[in-house]
C-alpha positions in Angstrom: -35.0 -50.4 -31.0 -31.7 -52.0 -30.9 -33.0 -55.5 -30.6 -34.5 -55.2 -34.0 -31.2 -55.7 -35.5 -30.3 -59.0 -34.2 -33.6 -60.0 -35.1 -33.0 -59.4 -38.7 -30.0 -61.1 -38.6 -30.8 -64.0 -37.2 -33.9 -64.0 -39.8 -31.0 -63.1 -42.6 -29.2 -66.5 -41.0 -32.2 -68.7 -41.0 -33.2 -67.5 -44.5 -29.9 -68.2 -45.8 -29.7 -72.3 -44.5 -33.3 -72.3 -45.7 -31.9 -71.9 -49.3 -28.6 -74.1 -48.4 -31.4 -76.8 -47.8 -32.3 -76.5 -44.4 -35.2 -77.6 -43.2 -38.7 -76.2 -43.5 -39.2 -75.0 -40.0 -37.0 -72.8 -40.1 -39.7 -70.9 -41.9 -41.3 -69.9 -38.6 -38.1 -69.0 -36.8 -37.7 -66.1 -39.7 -41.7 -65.4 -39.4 -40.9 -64.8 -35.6 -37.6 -62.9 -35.8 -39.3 -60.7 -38.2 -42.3 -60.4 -36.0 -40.2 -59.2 -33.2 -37.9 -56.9 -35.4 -40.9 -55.4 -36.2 -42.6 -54.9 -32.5 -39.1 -53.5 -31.9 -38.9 -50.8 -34.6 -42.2 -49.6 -33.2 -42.0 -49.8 -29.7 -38.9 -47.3 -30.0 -40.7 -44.2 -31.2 -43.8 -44.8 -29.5 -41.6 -45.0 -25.9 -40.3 -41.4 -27.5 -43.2 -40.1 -27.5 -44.7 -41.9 -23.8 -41.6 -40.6 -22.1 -41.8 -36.8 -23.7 -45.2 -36.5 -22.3 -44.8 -38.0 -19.1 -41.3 -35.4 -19.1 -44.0 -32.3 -20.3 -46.4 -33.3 -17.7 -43.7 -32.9 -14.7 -42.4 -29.8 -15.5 -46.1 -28.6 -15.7 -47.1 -30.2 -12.3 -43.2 -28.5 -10.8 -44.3 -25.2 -12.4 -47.9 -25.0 -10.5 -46.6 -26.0 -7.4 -45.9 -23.3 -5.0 -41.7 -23.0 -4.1 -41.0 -23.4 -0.3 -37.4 -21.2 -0.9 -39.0 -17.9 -0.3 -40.5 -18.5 2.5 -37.5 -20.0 4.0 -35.6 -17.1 3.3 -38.3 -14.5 4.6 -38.0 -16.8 8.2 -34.1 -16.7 8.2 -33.5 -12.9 7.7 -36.1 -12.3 10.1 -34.1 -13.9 12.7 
């Protein structure tokens, strides 16, 4: 999400020589800037989201799963 703010910047930039008289393709470098700016802004959250559930999943799979420490204890004070 980070990236999105260079992005706009450098749209702000292009936009700016644009109305100093730049030239006209300059158009499609601030259509692609805010293209990407925008891809940006929305990949954040919906990595948020990805990554929580991925997280939720884990802890579900490591609470099923049956825990080896008992046992290993029951085997050393039996010794």
């Amino acid at each position: 999400m980070l990236l999105a703010g260079p992005y706009l910047a450098i749209a702000l930039w292009c936009t700016t020589l644009i109305e100093n008289g730049g030239p006209g393709w300059l158009h499609l470098v601030v259509l692609l800037c805010i293209w990407n700016a925008l891809k940006m802004l929305g990949t954040g959250p919906a990595s948020v989201v990805l990554l929580t559930k991925a997280r939720a999943r884990e802890h579900r799979a490591q609470r099923q799963e049956p825990s080896d420490v008992p046992l290993r204890e029951l085997t050393r004070s039996s010794r």
